[in-house]
Every structure is written in structure tokens, then in C-alpha cells.
gemmi code that builds the backbone of each chain (N, CA, C; Angstrom):
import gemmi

chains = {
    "A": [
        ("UNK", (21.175, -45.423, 26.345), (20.208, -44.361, 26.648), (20.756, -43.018, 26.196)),
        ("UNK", (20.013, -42.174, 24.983), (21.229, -40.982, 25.061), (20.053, -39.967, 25.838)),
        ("UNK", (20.996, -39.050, 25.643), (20.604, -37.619, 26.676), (19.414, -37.175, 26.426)),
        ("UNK", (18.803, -36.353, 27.079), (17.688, -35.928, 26.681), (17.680, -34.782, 25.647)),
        ("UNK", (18.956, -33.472, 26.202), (19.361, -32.835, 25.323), (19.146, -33.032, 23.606)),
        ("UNK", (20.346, -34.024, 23.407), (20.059, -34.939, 21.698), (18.556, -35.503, 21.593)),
        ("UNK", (17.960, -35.947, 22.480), (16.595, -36.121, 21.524), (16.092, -34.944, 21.040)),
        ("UNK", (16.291, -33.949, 22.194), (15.394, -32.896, 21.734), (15.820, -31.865, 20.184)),
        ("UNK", (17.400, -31.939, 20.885), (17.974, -31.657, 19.151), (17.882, -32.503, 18.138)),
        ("UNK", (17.279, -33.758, 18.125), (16.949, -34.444, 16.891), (15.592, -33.795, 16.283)),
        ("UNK", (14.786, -34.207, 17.598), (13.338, -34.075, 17.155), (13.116, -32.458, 16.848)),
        ("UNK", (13.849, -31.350, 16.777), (13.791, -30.084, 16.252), (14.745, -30.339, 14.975)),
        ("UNK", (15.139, -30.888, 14.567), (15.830, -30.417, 13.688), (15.066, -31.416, 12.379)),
        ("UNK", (13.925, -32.826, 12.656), (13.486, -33.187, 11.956), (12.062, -32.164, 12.032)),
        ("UNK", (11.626, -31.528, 12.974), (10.772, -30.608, 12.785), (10.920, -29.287, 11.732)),
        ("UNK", (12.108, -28.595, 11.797), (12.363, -28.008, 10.822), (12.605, -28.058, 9.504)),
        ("UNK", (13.275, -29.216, 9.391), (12.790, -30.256, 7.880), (10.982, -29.978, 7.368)),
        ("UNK", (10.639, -30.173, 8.444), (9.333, -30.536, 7.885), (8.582, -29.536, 7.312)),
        ("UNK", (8.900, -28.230, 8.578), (8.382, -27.192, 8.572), (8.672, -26.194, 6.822)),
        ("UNK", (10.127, -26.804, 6.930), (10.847, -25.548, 5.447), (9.575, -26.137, 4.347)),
        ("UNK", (9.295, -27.991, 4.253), (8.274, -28.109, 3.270), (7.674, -27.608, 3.287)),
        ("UNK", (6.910, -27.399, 4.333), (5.335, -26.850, 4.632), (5.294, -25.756, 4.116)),
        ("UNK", (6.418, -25.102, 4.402), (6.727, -23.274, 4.300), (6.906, -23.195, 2.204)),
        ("UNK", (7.429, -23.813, 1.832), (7.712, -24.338, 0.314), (6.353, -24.717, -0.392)),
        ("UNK", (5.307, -25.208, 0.059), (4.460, -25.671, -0.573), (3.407, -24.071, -0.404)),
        ("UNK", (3.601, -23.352, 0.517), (2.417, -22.475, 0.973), (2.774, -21.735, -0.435)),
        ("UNK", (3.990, -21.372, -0.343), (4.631, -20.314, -0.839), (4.288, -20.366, -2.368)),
        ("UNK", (3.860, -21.825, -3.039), (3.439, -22.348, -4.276), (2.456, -21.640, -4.387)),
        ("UNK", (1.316, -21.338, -3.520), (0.026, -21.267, -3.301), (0.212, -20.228, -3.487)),
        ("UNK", (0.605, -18.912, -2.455), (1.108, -17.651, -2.544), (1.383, -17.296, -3.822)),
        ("UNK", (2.254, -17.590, -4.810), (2.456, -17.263, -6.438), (1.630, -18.080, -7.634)),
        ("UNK", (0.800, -19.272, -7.125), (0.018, -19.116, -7.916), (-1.381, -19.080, -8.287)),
        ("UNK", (-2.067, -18.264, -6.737), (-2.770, -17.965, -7.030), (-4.365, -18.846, -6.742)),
        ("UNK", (-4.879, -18.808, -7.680), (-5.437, -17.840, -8.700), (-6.205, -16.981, -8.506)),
        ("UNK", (-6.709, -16.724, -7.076), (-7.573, -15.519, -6.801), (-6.830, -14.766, -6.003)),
        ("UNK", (-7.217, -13.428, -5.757), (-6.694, -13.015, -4.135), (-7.046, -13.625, -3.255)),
        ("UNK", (-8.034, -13.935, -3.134), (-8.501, -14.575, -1.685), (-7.721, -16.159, -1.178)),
        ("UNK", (-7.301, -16.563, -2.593), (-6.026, -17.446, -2.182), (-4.886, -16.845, -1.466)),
        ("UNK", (-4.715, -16.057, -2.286), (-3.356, -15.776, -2.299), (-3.206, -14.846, -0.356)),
        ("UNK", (-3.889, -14.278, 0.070), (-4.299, -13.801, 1.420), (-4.347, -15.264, 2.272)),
        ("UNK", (-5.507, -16.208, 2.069), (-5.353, -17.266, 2.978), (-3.923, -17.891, 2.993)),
        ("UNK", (-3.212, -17.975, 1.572), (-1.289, -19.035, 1.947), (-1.084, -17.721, 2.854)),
        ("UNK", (-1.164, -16.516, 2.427), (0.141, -15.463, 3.426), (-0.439, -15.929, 4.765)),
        ("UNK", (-1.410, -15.887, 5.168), (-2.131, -16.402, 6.510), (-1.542, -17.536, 7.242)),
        ("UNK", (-1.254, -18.423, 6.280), (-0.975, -20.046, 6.810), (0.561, -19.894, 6.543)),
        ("UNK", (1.396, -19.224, 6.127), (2.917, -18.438, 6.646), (3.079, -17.594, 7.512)),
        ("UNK", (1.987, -17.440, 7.937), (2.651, -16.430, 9.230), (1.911, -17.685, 10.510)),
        ("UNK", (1.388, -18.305, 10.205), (1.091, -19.441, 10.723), (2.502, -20.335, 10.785)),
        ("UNK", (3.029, -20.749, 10.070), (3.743, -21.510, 9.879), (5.331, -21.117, 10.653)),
        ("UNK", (5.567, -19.319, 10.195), (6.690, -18.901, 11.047), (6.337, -18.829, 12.146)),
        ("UNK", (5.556, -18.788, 13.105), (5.260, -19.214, 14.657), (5.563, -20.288, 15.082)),
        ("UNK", (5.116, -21.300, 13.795), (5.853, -22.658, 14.454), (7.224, -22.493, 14.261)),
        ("UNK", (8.116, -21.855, 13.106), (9.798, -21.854, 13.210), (9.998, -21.374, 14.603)),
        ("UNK", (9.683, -19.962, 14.799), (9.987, -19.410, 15.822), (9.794, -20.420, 16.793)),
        ("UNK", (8.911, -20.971, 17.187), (8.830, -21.409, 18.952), (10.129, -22.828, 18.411)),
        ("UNK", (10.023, -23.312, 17.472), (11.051, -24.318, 17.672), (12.773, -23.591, 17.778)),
        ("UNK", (12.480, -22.523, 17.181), (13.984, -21.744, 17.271), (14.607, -21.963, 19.080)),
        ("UNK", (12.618, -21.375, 19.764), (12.819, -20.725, 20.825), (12.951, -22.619, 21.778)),
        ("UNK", (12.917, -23.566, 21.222), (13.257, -24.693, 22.308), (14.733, -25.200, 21.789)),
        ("UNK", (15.416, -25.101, 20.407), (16.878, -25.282, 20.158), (17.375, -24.254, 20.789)),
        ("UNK", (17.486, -23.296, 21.155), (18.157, -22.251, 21.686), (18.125, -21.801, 23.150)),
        ("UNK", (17.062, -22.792, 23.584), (17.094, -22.485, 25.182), (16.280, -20.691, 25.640)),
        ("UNK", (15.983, -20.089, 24.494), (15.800, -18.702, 25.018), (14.501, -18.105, 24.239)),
        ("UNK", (14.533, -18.275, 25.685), (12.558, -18.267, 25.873), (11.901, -16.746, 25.547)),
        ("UNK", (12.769, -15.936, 25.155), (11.735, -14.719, 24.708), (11.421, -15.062, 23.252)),
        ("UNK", (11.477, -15.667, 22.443), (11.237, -16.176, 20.975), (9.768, -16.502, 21.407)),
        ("UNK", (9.056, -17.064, 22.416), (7.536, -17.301, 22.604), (6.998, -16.101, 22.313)),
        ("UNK", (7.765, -14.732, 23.005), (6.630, -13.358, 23.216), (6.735, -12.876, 21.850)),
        ("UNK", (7.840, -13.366, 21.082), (8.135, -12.684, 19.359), (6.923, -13.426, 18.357)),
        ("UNK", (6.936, -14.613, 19.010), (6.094, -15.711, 18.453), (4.584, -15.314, 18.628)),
        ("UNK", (4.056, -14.528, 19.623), (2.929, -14.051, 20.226), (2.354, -13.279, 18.785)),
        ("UNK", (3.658, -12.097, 19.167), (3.411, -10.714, 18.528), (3.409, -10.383, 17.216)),
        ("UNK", (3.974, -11.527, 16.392), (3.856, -12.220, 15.154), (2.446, -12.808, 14.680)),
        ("UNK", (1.736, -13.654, 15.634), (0.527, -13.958, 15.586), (-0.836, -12.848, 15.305)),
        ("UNK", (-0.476, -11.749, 16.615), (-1.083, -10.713, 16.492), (-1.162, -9.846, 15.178)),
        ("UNK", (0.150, -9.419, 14.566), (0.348, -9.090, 13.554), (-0.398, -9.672, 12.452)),
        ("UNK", (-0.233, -11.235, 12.025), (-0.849, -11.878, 10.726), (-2.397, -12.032, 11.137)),
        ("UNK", (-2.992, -11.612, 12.336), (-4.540, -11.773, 12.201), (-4.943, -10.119, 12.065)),
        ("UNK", (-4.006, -9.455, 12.382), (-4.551, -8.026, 12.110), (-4.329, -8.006, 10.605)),
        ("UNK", (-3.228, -8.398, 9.823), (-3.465, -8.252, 8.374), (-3.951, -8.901, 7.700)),
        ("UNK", (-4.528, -10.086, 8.311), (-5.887, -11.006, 7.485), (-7.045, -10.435, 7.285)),
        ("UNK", (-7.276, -9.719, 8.516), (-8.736, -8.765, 9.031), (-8.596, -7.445, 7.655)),
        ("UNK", (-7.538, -6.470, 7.887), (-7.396, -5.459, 6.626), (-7.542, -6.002, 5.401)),
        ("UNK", (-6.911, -7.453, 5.376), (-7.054, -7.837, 3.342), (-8.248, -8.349, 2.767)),
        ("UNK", (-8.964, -8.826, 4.176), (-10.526, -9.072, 3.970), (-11.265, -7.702, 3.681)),
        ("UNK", (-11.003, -6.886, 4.996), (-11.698, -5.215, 4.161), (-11.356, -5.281, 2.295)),
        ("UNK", (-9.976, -4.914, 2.501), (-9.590, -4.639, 1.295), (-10.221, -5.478, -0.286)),
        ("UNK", (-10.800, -7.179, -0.112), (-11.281, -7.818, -1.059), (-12.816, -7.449, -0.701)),
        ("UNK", (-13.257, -6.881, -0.269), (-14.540, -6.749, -0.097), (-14.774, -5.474, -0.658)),
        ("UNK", (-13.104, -4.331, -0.521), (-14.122, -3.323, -1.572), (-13.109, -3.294, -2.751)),
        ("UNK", (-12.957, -4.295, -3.105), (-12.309, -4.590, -4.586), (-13.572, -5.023, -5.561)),
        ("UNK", (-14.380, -5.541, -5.229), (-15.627, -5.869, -6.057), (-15.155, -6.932, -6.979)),
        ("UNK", (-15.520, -7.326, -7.810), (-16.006, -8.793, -8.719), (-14.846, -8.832, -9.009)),
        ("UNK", (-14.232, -10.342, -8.847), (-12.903, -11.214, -9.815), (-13.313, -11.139, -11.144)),
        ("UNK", (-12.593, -10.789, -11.882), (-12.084, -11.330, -13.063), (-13.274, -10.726, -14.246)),
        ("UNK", (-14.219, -9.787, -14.188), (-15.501, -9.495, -14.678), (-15.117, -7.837, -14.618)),
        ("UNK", (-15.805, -7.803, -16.046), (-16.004, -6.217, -16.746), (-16.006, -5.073, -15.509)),
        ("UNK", (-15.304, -4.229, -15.672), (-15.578, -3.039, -14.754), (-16.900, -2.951, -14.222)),
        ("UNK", (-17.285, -2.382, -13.190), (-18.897, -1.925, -12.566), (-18.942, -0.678, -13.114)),
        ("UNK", (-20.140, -0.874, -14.013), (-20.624, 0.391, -14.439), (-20.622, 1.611, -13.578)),
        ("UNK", (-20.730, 2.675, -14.235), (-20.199, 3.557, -12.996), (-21.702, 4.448, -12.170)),
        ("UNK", (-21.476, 4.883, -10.772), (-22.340, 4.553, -9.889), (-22.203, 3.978, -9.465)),
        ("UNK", (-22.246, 2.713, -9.817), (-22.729, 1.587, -8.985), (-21.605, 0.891, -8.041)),
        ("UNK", (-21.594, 0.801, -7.128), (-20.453, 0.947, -6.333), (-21.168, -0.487, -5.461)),
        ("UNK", (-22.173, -0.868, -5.598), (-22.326, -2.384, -5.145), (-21.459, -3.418, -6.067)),
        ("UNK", (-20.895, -4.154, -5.587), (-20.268, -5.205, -5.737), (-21.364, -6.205, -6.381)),
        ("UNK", (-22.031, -6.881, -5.387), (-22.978, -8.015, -5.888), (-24.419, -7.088, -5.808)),
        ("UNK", (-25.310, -7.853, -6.655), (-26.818, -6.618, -6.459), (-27.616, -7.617, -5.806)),
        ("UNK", (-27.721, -7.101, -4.672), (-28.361, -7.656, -3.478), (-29.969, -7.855, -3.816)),
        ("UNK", (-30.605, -9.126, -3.302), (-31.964, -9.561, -3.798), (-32.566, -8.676, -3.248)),
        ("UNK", (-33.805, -8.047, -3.950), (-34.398, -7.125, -3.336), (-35.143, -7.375, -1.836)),
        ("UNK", (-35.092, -6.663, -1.047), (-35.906, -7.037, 0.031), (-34.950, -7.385, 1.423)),
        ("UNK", (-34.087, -7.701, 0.875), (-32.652, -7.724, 1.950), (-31.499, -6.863, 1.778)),
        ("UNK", (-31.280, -6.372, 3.433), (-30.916, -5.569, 3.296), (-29.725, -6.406, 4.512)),
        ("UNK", (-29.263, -6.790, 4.515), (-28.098, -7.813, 5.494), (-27.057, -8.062, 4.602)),
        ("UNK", (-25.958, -7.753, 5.240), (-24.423, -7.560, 4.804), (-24.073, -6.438, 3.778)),
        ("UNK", (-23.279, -6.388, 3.211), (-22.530, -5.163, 2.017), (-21.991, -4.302, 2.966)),
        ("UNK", (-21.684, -4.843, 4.485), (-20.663, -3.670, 5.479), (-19.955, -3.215, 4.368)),
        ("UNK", (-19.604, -1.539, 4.472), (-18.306, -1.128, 3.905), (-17.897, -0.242, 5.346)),
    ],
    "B": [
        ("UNK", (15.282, -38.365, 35.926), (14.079, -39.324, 35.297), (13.155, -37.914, 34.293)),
        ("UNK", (13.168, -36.941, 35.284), (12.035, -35.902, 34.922), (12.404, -35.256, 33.699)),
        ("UNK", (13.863, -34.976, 33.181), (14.337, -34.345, 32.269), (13.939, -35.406, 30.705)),
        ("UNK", (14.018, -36.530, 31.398), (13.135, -37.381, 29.984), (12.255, -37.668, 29.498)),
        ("UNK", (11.180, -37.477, 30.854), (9.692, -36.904, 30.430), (9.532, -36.131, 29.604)),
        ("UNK", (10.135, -34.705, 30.287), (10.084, -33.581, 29.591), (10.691, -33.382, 28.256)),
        ("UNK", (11.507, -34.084, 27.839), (12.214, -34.118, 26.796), (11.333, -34.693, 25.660)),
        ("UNK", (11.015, -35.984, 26.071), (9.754, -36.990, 24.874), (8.769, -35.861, 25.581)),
        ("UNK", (8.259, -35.444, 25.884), (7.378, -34.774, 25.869), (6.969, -33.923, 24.725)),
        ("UNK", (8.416, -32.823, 25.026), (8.140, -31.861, 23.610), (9.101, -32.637, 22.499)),
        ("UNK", (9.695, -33.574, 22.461), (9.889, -34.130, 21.240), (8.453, -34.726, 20.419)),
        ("UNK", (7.877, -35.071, 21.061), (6.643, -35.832, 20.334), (5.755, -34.527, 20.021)),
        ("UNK", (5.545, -33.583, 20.833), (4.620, -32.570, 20.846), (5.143, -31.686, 19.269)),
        ("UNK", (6.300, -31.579, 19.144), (7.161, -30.596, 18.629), (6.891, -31.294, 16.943)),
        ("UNK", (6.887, -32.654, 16.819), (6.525, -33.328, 15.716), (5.160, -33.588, 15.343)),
        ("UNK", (4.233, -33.821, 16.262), (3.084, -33.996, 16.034), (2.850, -32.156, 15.215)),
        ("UNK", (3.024, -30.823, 15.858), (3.178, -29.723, 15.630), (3.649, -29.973, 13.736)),
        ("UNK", (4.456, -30.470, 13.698), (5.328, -30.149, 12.418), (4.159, -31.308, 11.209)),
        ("UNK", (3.490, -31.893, 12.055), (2.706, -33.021, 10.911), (1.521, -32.411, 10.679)),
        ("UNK", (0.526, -31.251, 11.760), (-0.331, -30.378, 11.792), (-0.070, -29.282, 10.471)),
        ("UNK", (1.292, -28.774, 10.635), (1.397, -27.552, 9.564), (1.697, -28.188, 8.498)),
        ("UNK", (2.390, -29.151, 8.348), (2.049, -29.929, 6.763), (1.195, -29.973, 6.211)),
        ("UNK", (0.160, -30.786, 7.350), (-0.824, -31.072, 6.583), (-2.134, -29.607, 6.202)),
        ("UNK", (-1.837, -29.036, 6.799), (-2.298, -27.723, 6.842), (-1.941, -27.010, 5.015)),
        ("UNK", (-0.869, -27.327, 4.945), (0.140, -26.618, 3.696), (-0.281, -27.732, 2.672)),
        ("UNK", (-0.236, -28.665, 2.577), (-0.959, -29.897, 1.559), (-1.923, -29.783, 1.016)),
        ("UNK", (-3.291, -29.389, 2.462), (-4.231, -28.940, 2.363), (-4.592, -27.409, 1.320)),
        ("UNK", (-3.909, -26.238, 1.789), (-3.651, -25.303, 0.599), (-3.613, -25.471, -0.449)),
        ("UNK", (-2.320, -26.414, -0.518), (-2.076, -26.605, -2.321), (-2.600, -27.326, -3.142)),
        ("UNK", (-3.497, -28.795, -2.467), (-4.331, -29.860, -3.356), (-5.765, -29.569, -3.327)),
        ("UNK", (-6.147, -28.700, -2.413), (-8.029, -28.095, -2.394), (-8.196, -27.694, -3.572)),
        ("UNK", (-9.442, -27.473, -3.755), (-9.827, -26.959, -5.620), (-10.129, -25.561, -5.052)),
        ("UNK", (-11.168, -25.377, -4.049), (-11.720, -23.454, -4.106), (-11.054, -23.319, -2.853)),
        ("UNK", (-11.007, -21.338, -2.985), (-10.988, -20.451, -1.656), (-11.156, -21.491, 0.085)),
        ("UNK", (-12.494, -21.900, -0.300), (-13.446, -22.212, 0.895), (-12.961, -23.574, 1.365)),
        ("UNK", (-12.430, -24.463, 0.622), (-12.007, -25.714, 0.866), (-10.652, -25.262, 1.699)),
        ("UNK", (-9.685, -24.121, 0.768), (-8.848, -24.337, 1.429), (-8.909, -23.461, 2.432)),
        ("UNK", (-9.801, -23.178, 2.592), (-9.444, -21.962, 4.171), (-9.799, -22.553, 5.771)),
        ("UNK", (-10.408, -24.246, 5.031), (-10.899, -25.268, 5.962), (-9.445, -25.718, 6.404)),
        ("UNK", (-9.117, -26.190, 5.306), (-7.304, -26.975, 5.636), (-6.597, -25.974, 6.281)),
        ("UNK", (-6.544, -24.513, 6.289), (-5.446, -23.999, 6.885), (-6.118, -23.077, 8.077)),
        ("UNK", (-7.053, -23.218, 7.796), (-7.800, -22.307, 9.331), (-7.712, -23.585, 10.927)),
        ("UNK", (-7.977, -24.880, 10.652), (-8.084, -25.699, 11.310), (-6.630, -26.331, 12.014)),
        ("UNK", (-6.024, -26.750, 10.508), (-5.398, -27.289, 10.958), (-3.843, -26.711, 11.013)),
        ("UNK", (-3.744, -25.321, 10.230), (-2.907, -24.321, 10.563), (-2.706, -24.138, 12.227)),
        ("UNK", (-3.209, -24.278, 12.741), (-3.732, -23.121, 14.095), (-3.356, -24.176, 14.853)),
        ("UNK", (-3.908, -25.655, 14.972), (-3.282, -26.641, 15.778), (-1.529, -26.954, 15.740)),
        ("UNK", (-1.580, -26.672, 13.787), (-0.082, -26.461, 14.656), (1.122, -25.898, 15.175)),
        ("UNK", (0.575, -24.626, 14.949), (1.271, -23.398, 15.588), (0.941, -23.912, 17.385)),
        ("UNK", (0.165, -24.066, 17.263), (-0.417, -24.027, 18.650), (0.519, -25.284, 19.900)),
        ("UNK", (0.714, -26.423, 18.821), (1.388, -27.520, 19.400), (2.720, -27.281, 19.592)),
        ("UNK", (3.644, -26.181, 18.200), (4.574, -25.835, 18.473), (4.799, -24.826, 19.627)),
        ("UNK", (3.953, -23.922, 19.890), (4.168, -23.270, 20.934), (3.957, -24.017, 22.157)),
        ("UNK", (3.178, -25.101, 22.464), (3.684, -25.646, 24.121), (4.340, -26.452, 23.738)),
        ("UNK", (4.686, -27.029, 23.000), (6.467, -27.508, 23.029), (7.669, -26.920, 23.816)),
        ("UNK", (7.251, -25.194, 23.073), (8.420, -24.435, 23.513), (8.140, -24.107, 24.849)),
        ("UNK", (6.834, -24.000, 25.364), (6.904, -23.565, 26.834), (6.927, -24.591, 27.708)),
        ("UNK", (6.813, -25.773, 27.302), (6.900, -27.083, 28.093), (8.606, -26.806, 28.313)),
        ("UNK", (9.408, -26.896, 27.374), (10.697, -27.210, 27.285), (11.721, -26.710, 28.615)),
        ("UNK", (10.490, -25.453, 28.038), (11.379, -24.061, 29.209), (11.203, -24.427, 30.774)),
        ("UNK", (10.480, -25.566, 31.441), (10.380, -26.026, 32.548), (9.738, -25.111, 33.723)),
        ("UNK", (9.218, -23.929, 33.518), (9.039, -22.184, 34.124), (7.263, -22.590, 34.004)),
        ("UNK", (6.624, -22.522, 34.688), (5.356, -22.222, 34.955), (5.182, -21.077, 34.399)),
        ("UNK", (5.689, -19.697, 34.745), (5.238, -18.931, 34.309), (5.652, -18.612, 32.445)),
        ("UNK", (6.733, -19.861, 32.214), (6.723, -19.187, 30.874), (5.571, -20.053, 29.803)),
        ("UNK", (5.460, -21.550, 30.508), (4.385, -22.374, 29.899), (2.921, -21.709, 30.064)),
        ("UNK", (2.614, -21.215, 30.870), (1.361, -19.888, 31.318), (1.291, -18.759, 29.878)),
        ("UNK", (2.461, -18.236, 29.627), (2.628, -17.739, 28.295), (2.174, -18.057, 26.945)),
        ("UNK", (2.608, -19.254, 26.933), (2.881, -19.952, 25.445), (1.719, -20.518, 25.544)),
        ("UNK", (0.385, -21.003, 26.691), (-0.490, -21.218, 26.512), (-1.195, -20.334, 26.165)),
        ("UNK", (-1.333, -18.766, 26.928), (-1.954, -17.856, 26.315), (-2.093, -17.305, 24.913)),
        ("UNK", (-0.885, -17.482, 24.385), (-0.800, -17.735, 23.221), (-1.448, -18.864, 21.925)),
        ("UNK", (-1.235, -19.624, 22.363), (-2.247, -21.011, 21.950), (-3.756, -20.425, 21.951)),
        ("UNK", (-4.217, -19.696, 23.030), (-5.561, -19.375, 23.093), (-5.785, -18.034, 22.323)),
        ("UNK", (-5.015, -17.353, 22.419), (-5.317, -16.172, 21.146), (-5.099, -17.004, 19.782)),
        ("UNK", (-4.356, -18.132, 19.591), (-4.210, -18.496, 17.988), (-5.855, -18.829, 17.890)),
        ("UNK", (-6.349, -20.108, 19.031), (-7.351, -20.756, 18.691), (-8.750, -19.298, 18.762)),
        ("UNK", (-8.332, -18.446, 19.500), (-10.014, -17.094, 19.122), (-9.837, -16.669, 17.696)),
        ("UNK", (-8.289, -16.372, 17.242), (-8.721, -15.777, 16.053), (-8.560, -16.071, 15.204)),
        ("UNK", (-8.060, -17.265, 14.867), (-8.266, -18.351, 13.491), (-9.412, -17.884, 13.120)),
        ("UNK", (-10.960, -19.032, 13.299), (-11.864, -18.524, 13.206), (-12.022, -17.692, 12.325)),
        ("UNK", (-12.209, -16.579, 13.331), (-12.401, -15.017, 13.391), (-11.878, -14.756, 11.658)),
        ("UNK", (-10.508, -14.922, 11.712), (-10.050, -14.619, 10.273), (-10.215, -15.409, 9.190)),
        ("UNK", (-10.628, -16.552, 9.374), (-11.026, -16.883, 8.222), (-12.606, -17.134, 7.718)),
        ("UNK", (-13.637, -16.505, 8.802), (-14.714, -16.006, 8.633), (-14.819, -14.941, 7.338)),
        ("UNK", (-13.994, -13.553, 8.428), (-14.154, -12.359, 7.610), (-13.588, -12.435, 6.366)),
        ("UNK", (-12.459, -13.828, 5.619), (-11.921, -13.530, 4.742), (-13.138, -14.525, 3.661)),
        ("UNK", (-13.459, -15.517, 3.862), (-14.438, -16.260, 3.094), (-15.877, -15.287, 3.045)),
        ("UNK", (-16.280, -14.594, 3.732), (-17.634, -13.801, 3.597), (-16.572, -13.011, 2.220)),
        ("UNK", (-15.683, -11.788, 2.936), (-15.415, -11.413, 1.328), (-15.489, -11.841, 0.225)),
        ("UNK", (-14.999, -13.151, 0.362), (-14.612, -13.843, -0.975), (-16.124, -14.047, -1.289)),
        ("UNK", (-17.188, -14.599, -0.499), (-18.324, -14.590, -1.061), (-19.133, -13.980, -1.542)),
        ("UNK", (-18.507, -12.429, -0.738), (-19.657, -11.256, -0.847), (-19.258, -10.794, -2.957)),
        ("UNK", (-17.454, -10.571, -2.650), (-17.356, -10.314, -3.610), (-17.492, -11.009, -5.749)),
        ("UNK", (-18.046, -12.090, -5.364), (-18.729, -13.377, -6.066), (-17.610, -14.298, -6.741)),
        ("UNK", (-16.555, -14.714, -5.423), (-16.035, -15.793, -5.948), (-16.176, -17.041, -5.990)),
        ("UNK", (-16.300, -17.459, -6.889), (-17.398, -19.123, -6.986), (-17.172, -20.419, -6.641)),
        ("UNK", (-17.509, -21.260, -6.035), (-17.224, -22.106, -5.092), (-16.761, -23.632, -6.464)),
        ("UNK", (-16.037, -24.116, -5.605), (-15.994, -25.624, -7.136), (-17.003, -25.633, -7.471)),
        ("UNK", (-16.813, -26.437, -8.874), (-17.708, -27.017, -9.740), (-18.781, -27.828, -9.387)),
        ("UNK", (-18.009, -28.851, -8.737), (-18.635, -29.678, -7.890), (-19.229, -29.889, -6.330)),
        ("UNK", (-19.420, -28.300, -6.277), (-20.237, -28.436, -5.089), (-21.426, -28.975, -4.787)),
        ("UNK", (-22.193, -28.971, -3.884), (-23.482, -29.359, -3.603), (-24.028, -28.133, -3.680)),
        ("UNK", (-24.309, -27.662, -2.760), (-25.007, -26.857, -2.583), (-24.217, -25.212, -1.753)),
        ("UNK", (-24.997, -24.421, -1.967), (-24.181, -22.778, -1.210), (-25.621, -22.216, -0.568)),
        ("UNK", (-25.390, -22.544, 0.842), (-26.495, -21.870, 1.600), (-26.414, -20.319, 1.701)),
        ("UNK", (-25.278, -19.869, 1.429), (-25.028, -17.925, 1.469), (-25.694, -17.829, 0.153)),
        ("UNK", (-25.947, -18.469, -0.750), (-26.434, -18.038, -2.361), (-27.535, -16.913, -2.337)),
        ("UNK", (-27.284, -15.805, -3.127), (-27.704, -14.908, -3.151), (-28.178, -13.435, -1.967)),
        ("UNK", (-27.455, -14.157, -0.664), (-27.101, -13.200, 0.309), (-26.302, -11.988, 0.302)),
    ],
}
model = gemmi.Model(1)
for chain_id, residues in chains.items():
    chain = gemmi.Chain(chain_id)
    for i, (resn, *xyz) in enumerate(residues, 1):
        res = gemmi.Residue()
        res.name, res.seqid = resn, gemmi.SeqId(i, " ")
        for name, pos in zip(("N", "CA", "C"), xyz):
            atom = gemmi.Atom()
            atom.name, atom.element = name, gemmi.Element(name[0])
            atom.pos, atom.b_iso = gemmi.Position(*pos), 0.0
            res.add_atom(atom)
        chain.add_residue(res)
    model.add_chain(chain)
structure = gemmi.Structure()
structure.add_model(model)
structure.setup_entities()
């Protein structure tokens, strides 16, 4: 029968294995792309992903304020998901000719509706 | 007896956690559009942050610190969502185009 201790240091330390992949594959995503709006959702799913390092830090180490770091980390990557969404919304069209100038709509909305284009 | 509960407890919790953000990260890198992948990592991102965090507050044996790490769990699960709403409307508003092989786009021309 071993300790409970060693399971738990097994089963974190094959968790962190797993996690560095996870963290390795995002990071693919992150450099290549091919839109911004990729490249915003991997940073998203890494700050996702360091919450899970952190709380496993915070059960190998016995020390439980790594949860409230783990919190405030969370808070952080949904407040800068929220700004990079502003920010692609007034970036206007991927990959297409400048917007003539004036025209400061992004997409040209069907006439008759007047729902969404928040800036 | 109780320390081995608790132990397979967050050992299993702590892995199931680590098979969530994989597949979460898999999901990222093998999707074809934006929208596919913001399914794989909005969903299943969030479960496993979420599993890793009561791992850690299970571990800690403290009511009040497992009370924590759940609250936490519940702010991941409000604003997942939330953020990957506002980030796919951008992407839509600003006309990034869904696979090839889609069916159909009910936002089309919104």
C-alpha cells in the first residue's frame, strides 16, 4: 500500500507532463496563426491552461494561497479577452484592401438593420 | 482511511483536469476556423481549469479553502462563455469567414 502523499506526487507530476503538452501545442496556435482572432482565442486557452499549472503547483506544495493567484490570473485573462475583442472589432476586415476613407464601417450593414456595429 | 480518499480523490480529479486541457489544446490546433476552435477551448478549456482547481482545494482538507477554489470554478464557468461570445461576434462582425465546408451561418449578413 504506498502513502497517500506519493500518489498524490505521482499523479501531479504526470499531470504536469501533460499540462507542458497542452501548453506546447497552444503555443503552436499562438505563432501560427492565421488570423488574430486565433491567435487571441490560444492566448485565452494559456491563461487557461496556467491556472491549471498553478492550482497543481498549489496541491505539490501544500500552499494554498496559489488558489487566490490562480483566481486573479483568471480574472486577468477574461478581462484581456474582453479588450482584444474590442480591439478586433475596430480593426475592420482581415486581410482586404484598406476601407476607403470615411467609411469607418467595417462590414456594410443590410439596409434596414440597424443591430450590432457597437463601437 | 480518510487521507486515501482524499488523496485518489484529487489524484483522479487532478488527471481527469490534465485530459480536459489537452483535449482543449488538440482541439485549438486540429479545428479548421476561429469558431470551431473557440468551441474546443471555450468548453473544454474551462472544465479543465476548473477540475484542476478543486483538486487543489479538495487537497487542502479546509472547508473554507475548498469554498474558494469552488468560487473560482464558478467565475471560470460565467465567463468562459461570456468571452468567447464577445470574441467570435468580432470575428464575425469583422468578416472572418467560417470553413469551407460549412453548412450554413445563421449571423450571415447581420
Amino acid at each position: 500500500m504506498i502513502a497517500p502523499f506519493v500518489l498524490v506526487s505521482a499523479a501531479a507530476a504526470v499531470t504536469l507532463a501533460i499540462l507542458g503538452i497542452a501548453f506546447v501545442l497552444t503555443a503552436y496556435r499562438v505563432i501560427t496563426g492565421p488570423t488574430l482572432p486565433d491567435r487571441i482565442l490560444a492566448l485565452d486557452t494559456l491563461t487557461g491552461i496556467a491556472i491549471g499549472f498553478i492550482a497543481v503547483i498549489a496541491v505539490k506544495t501544500r500552499f494554498t494561497l496559489y488558489i487566490d493567484i490562480a483566481i486573479a490570473l483568471g480574472l486577468v485573462g477574461f478581462l484581456a479577452t474582453v479588450a482584444f475583442a474590442r480591439f478586433v472589432l475596430s480593426r475592420g476586415r482581415p486581410e482586404t484592401r484598406p476601407l476607403p476613407a470615411g467609411d469607418e464601417q467595417a462590414v456594410t450593414p443590410v439596409p434596414g438593420d440597424t443591430a450590432g456595429k457597437a463601437r | 482511511m480518510m487521507e486515501y480518499v482524499i488523496a485518489t480523490a484529487t489524484a483522479l480529479t487532478m488527471l481527469g483536469g490534465a485530459f480536459f486541457a489537452l483535449s482543449a489544446a488538440i482541439g485549438v490546433v486540429r479545428l479548421p476556423d476561429v469558431y470551431s476552435r473557440m468551441h474546443a477551448a471555450s468548453k473544454a478549456g474551462s472544465v479543465g481549469s476548473g477540475l484542476l482547481l478543486l483538486a487543489a482545494g479538495l487537497y487542502s482538507g479546509e472547508l473554507a479553502i475548498f469554498a474558494r477554489a469552488a468560487a473560482g470554478v464558478v467565475f471560470l464557468l460565467l465567463t468562459a462563455p461570456v468571452a468567447a461570445h464577445l470574441l467570435a461576434k468580432a470575428a464575425h462582425d469583422t468578416g472572418h469567414k467560417l470553413w469551407e465546408l460549412s453548412v450554413g451561418d445563421d449571423m450571415e449578413g447581420r
